[in-house]
N, CA, C and O of each residue as an XYZ file, in Angstrom:
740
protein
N     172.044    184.437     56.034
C     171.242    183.331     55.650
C     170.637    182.641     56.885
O     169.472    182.244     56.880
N     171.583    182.488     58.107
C     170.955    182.104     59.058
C     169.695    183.010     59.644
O     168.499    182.721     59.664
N     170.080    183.691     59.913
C     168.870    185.299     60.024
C     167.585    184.700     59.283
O     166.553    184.370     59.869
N     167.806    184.608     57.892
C     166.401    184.460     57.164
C     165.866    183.131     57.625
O     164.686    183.031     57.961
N     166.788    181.983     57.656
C     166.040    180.697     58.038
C     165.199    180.735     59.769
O     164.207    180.058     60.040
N     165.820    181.579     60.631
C     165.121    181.603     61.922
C     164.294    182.645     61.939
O     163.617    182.688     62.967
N     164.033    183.808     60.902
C     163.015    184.215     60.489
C     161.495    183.122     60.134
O     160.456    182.808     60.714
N     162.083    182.882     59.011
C     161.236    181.669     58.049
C     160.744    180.569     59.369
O     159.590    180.616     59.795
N     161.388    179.959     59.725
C     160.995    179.134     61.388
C     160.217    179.257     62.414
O     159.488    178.459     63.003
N     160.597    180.975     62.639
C     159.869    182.119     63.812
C     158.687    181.951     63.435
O     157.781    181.533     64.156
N     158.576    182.304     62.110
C     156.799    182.289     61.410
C     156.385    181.498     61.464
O     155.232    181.594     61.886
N     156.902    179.950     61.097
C     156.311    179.029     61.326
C     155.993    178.371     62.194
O     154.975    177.687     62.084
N     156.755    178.354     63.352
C     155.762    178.145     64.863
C     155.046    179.083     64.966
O     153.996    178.602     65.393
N     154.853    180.684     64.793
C     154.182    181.180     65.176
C     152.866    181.219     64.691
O     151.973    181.830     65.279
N     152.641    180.360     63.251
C     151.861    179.720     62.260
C     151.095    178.937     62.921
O     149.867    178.929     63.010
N     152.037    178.139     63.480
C     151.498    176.651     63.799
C     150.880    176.799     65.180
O     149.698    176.489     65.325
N     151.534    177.211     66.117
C     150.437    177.667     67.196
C     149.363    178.587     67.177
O     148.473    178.628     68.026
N     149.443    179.152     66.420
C     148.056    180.395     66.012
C     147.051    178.916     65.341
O     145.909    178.727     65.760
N     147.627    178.084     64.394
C     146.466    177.193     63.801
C     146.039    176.377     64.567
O     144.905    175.913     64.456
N     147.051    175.970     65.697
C     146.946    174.682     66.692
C     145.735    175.230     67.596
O     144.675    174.608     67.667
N     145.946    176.353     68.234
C     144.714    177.193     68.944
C     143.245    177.166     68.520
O     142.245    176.847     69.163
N     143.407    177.639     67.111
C     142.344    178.033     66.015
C     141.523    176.597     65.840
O     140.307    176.782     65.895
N     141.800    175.591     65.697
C     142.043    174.215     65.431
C     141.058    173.787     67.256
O     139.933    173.320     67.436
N     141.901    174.128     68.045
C     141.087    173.727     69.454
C     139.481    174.125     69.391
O     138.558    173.312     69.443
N     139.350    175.643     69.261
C     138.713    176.386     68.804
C     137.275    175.877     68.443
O     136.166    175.816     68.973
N     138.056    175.446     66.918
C     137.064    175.218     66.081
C     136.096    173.418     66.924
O     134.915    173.264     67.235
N     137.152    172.538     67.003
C     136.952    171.694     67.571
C     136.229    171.818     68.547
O     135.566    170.789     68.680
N     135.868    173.030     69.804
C     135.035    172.840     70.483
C     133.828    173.400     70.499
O     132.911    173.054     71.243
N     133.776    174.559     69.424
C     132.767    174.800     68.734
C     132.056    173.993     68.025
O     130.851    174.225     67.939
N     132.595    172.913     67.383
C     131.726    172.006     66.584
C     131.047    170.761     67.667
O     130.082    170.110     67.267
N     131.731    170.465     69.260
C     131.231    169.787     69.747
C     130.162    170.439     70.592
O     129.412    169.888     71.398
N     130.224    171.561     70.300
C     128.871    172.656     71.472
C     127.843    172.079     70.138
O     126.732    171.557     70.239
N     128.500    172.322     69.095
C     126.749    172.672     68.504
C     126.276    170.644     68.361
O     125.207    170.254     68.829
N     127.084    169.837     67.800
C     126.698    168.745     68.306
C     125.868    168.220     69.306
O     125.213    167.193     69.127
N     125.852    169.168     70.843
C     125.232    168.870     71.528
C     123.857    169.281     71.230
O     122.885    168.565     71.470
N     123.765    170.915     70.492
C     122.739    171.564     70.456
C     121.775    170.816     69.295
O     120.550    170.772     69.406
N     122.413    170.315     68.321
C     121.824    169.639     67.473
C     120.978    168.445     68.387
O     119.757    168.550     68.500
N     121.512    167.622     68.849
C     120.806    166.117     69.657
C     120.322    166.496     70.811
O     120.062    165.692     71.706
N     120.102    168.136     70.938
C     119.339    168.682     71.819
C     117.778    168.487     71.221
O     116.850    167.724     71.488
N     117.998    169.632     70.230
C     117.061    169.808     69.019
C     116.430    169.078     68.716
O     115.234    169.355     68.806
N     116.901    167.343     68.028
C     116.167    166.454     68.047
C     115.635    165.638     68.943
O     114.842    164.721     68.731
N     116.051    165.962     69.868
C     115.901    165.105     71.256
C     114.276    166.297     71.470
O     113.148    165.888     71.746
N     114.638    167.610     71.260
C     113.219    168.009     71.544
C     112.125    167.780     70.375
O     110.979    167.653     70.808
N     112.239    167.722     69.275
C     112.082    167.978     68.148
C     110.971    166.226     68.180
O     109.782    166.168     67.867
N     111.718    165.202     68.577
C     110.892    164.015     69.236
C     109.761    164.288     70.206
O     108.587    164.069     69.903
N     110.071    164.682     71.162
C     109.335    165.136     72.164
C     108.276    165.393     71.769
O     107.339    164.641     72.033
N     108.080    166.643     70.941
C     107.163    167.629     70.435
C     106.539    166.873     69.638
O     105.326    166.946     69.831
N     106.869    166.076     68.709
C     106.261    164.954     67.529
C     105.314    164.104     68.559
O     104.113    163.907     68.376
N     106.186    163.570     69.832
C     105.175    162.360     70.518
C     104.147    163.238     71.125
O     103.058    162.680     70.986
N     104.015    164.461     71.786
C     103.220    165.417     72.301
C     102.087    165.184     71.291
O     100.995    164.675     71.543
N     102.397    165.507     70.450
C     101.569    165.973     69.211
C     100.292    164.928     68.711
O      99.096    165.162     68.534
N     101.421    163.167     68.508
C     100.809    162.203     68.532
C      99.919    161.871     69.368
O      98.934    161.216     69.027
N     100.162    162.332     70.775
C      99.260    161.654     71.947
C      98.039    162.339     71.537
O      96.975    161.782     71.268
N      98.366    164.068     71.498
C      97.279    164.974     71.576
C      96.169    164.271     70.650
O      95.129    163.719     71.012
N      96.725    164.461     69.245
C      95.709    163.608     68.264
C      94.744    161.900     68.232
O      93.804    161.400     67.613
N      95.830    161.474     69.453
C      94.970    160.009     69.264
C      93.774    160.663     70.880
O      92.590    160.339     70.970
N      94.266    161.277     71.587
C      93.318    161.489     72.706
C      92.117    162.806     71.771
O      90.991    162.472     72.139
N      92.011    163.733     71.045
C      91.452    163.936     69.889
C      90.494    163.089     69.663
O      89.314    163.083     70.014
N      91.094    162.401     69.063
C      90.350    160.742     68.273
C      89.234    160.534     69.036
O      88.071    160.934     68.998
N      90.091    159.564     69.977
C      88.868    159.204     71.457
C      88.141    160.377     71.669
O      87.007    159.896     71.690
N      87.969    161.755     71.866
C      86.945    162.542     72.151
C      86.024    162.842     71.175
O      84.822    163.002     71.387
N      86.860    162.960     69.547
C      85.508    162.996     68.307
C      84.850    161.665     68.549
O      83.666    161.541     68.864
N      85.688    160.696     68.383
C      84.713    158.980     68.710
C      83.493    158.920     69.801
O      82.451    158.303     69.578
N      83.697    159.476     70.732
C      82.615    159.733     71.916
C      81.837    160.355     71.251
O      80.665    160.000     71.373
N      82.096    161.392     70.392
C      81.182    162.358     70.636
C      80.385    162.055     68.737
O      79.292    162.563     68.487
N      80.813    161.575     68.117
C      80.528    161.098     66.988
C      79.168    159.724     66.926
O      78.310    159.411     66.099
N      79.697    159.077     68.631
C      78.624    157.508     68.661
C      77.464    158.533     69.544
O      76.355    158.189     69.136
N      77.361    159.287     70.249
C      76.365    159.812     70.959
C      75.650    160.943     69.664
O      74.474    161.302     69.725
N      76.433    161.307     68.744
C      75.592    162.135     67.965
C      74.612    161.124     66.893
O      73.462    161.326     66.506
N      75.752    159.718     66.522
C      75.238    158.775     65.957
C      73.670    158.428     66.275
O      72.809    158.284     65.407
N      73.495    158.338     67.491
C      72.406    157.542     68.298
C      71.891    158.393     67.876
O      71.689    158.374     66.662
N      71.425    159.562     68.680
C      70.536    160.813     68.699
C      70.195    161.166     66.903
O      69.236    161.895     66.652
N      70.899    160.694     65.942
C      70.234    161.133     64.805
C      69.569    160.045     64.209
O      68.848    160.311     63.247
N      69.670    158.733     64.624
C      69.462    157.336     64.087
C      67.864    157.461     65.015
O      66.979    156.722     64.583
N      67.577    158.169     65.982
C      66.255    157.656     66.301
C      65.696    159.232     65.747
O      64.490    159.257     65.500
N      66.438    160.507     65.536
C      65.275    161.771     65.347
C      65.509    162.324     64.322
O      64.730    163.198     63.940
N      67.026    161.877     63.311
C      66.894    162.522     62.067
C      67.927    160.746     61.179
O      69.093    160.390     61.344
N      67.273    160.370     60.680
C      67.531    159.167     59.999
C      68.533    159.950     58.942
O      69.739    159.851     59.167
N      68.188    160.561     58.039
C      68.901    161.144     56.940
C      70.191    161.860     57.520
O      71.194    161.869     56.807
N      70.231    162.449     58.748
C      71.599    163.262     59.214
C      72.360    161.950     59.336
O      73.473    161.822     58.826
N      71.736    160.937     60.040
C      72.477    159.585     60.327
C      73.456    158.871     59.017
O      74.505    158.229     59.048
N      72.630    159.288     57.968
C      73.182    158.361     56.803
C      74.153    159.492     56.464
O      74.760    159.125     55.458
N      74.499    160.477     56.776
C      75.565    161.613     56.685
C      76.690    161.354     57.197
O      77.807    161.053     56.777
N      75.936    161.618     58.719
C      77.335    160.742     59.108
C      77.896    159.274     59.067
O      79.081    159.300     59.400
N      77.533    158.210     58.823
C      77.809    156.941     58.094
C      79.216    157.185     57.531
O      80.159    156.421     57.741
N      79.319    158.850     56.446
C      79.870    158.883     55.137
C      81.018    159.271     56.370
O      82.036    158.587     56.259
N      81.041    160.318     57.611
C      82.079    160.207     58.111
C      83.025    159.532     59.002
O      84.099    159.975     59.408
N      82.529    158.497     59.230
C      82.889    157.574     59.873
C      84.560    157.363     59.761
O      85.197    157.307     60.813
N      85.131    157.269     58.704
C      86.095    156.449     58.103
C      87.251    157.891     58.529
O      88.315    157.641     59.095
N      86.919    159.136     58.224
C      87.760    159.955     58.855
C      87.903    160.342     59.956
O      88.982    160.891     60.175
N      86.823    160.225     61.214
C      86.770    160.360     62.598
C      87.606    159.133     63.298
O      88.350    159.370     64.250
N      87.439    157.789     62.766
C      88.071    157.098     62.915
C      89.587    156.998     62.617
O      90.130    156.413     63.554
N      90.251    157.268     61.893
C      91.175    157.620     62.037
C      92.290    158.842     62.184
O      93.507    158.821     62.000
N      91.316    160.015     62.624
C      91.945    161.057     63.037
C      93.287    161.035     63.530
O      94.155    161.792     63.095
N      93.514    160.031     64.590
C      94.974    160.308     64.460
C      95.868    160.390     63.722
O      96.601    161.361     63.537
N      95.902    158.684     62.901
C      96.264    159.137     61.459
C      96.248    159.820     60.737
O      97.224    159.595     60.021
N      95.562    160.861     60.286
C      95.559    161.438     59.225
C      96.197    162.780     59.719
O      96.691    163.680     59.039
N      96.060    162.686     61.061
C      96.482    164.302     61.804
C      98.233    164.350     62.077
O      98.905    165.381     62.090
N      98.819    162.742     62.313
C      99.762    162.709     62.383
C     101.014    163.171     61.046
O     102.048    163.839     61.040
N     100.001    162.165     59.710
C     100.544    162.382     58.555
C     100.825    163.552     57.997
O     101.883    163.877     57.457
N      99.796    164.222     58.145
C      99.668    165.776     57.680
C     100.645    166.776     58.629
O     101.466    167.539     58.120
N     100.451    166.665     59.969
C     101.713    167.082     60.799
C     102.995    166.810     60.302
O     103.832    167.698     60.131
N     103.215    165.460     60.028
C     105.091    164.718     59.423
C     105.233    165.032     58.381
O     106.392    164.872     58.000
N     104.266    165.622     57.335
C     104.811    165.125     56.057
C     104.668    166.285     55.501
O     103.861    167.045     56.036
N     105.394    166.745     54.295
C     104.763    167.285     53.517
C     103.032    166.888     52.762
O     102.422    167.766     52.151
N     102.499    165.583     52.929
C     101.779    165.113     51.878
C     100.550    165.759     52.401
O     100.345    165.967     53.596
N      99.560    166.135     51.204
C      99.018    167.041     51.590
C      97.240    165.940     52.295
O      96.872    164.770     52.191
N      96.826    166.851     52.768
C      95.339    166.466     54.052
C      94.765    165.345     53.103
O      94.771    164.162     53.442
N      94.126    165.910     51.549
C      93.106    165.431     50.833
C      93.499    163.649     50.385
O      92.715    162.706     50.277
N      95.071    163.687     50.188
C      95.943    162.374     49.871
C      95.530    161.217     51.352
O      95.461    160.000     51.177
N      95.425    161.505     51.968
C      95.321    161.276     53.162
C      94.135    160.681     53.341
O      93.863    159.496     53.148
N      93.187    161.855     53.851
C      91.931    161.470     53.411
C      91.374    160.253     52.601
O      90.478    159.504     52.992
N      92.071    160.168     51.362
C      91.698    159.492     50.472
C      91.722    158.132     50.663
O      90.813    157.367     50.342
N      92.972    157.767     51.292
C      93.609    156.398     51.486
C      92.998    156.287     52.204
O      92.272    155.313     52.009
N      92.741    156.962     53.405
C      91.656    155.919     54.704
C      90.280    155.480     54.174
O      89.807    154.375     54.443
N      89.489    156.641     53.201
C      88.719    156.155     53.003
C      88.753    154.931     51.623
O      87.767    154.195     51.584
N      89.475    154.787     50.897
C      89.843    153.887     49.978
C      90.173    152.200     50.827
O      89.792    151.114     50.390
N      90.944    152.427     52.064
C      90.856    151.492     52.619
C      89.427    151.010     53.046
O      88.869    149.977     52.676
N      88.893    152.078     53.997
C      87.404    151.447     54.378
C      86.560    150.914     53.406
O      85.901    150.044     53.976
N      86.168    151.001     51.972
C      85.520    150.559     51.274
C      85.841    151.529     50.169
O      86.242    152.652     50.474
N      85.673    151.124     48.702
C      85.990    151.425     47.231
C      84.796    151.854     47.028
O      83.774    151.170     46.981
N      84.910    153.161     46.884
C      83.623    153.965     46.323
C      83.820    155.257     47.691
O      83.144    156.285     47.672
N      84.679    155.009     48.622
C      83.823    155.532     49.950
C      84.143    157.309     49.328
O      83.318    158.201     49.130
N      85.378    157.321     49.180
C      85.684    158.958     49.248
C      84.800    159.727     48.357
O      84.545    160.910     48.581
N      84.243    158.960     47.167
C      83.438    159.283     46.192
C      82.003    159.881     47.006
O      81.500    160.985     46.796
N      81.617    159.087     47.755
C      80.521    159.821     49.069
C      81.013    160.548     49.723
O      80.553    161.684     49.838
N      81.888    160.229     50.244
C      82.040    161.886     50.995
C      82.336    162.851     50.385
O      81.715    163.830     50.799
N      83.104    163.101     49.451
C      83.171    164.465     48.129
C      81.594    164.747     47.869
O      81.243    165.926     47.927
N      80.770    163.916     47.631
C      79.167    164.676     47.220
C      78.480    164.901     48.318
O      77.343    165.372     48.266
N      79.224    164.523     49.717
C      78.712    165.043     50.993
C      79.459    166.443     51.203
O      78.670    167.295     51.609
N      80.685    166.881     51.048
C      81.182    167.238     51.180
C      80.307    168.778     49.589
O      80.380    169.985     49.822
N      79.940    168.474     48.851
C      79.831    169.176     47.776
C      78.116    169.747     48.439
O      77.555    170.498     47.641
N      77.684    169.594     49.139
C      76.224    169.303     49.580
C      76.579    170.657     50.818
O      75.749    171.547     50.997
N      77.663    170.627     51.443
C      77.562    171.943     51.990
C      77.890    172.775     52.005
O      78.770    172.970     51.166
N      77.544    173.892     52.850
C      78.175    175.140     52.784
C      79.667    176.006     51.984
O      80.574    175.232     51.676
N      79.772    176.676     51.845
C      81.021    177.284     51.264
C      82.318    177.254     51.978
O      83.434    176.950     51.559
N      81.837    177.722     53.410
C      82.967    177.540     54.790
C      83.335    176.314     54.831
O      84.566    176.327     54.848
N      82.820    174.894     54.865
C      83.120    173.702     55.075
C      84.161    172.946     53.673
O      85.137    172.198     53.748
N      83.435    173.536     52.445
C      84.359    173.210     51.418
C      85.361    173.989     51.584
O      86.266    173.167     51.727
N      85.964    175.280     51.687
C      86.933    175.958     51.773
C      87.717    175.367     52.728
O      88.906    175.160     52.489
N      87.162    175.028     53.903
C      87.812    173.823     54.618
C      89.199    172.803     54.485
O      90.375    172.840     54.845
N      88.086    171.668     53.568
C      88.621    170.866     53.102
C      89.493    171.461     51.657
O      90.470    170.823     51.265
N      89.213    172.248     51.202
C      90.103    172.912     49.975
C      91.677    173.518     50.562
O      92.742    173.432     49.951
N      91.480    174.059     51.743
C      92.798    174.562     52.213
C      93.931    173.549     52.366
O      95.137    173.794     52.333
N      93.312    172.332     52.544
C      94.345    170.749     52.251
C      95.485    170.558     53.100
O      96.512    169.953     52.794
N      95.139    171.307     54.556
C      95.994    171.186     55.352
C      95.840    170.415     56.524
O      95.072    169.453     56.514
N      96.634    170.796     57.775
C      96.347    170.224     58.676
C      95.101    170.687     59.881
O      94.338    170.105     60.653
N      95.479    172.275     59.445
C      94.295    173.248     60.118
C      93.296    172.880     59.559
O      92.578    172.237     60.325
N      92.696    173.038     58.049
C      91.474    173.010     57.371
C      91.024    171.523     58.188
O      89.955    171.540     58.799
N      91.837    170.267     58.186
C      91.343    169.185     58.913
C      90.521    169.077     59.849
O      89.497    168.398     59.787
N      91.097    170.114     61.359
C      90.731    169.865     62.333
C      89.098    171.047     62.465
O      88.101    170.834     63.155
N      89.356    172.179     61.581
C      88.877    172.607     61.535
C      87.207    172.245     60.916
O      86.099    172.555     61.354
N      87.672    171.394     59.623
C      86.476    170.657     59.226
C      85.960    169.211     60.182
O      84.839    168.779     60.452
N      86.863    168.901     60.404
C      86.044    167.738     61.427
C      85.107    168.092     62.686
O      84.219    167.372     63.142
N      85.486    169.318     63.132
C      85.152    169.961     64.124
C      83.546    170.751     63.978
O      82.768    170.895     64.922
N      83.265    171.264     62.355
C      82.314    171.674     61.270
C      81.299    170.629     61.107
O      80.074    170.729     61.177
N      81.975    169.695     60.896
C      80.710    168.485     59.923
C      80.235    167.975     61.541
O      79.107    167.491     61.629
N      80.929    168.060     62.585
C      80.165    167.412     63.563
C      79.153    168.594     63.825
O      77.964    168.356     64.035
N      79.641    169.826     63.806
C      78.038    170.941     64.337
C      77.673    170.660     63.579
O      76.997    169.801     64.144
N      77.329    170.503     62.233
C      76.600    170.863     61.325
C      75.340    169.524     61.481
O      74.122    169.592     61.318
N      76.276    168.264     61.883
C      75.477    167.031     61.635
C      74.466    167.377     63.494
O      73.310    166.968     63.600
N      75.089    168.050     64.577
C      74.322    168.301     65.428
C      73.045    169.303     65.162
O      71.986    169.404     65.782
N      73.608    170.104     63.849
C      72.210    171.228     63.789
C      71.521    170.552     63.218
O      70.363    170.528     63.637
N      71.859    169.669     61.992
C      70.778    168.824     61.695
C      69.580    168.096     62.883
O      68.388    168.339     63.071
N      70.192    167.470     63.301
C      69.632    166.547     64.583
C      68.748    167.772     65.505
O      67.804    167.429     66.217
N      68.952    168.453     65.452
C      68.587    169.664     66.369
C      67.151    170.060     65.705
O      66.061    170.126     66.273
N      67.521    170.346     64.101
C      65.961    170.730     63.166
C      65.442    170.049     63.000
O      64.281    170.391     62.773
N      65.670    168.779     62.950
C      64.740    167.359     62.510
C      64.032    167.394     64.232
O      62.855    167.752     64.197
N      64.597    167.061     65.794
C      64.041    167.614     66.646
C      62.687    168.515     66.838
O      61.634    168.208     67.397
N      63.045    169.659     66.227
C      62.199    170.540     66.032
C      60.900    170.186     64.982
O      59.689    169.986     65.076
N      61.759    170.229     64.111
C      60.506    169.979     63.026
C      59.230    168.532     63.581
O      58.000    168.568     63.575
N      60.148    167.429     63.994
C      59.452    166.647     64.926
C      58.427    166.887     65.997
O      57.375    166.250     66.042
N      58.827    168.018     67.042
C      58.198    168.378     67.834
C      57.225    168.636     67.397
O      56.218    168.077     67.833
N      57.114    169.838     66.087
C      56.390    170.228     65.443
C      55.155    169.598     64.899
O      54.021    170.077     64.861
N      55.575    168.443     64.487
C      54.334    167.665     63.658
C      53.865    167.113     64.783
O      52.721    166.889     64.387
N      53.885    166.627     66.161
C      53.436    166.062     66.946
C      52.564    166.754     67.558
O      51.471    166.195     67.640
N      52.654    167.969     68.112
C      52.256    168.963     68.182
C      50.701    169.178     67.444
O      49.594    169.256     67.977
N      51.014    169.227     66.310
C      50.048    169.521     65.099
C      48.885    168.858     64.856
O      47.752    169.185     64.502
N      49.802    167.199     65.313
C      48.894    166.222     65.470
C      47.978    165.973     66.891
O      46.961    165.282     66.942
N      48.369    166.437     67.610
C      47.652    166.674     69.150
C      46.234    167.754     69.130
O      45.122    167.656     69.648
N      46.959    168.923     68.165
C      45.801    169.683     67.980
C      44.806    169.266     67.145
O      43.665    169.685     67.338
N      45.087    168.362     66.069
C      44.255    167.501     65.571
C      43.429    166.658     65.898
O      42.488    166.398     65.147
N      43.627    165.908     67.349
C      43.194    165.247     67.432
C      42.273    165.918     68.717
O      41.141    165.441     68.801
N      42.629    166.969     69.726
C      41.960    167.405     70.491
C      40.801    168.503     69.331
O      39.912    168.992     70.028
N      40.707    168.817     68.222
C      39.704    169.470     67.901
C      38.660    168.515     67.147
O      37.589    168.968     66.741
């Protein structure tokens, strides 16, 4: 009987230090990945503020380049001008909307909507029939409802509002032109 009880005993330290080990083990395995986790988010931040800067410095470069296209269509194509008017409200807040769509699940068009709902009641309603007014590529664009289709369409409606400005140019040249020969014959 003694036999079996220092049997029964034997096992059980030999239990208990096999778990006590196992137990260390586990314990310092769970504090490695702890670290790796508040690694993760520690980069995982990083990459979010990267992202943010990129988009508001974005911003500032469509904004530059949105008031110089502004001008140039307000004195040679009036009608491209009142086009862009309609985009105003999303160039302006590009960061926003680039950030949201980056963080969130919620999709581009939701987005969209609210900025322009903020800028004025009626607004998104103009830009959808601006938006319905072009090309197939530009709606497919905005249909993909992402964050790509975004940058991708903002990037679109500004050539497009420059080719405008570009044919009204032309066509301008044109009639002046026309009128010169008119007046020299």
């Amino acid at each position: 009987m003694i036999v079996f009880i220092s049997v029964v005993a034997a096992i059980f330290v030999v239990v208990s230090i096999y778990y006590y080990f196992r137990s260390e083990r586990l314990l310092h395995d769970l504090i490695a990945k702890k670290r790796e986790s508040a690694q993760a988010l520690k980069d995982n931040k990083q990459m979010l503020d990267t992202f943010a800067m990129l988009a508001m410095k974005q911003e500032e470069f469509y904004l530059s380049r949105y008031s110089g296209l502004k001008k140039a269509a307000e004195k040679k194509a009036p009608m491209v001008a009142k086009e862009m008017t309609v985009l105003w409200p999303m160039i302006n807040n590009y960061a926003a909307i680039y950030r949201g769509c980056a963080m969130s699940k919620e999709p581009l068009q939701g987005k969209v909507k609210a900025c322009y709902e903020n800028f004025s009641p009626g607004a998104f309603e103009d830009f959808k029939r601006l938006l319905g007014s072009k090309q197939k590529p530009i709606k497919n664009m905005w249909a993909s409802n992402n964050l790509i289709g975004f940058v991708t369409l903002i990037e679109a409606l500004l050539m497009a509002s420059q080719a405008g400005i570009a044919r009204a140019s032309q066509a301008n040249g044109a009639n002046e032109k026309a009128k010169e020969e008119t007046v020299q014959s």
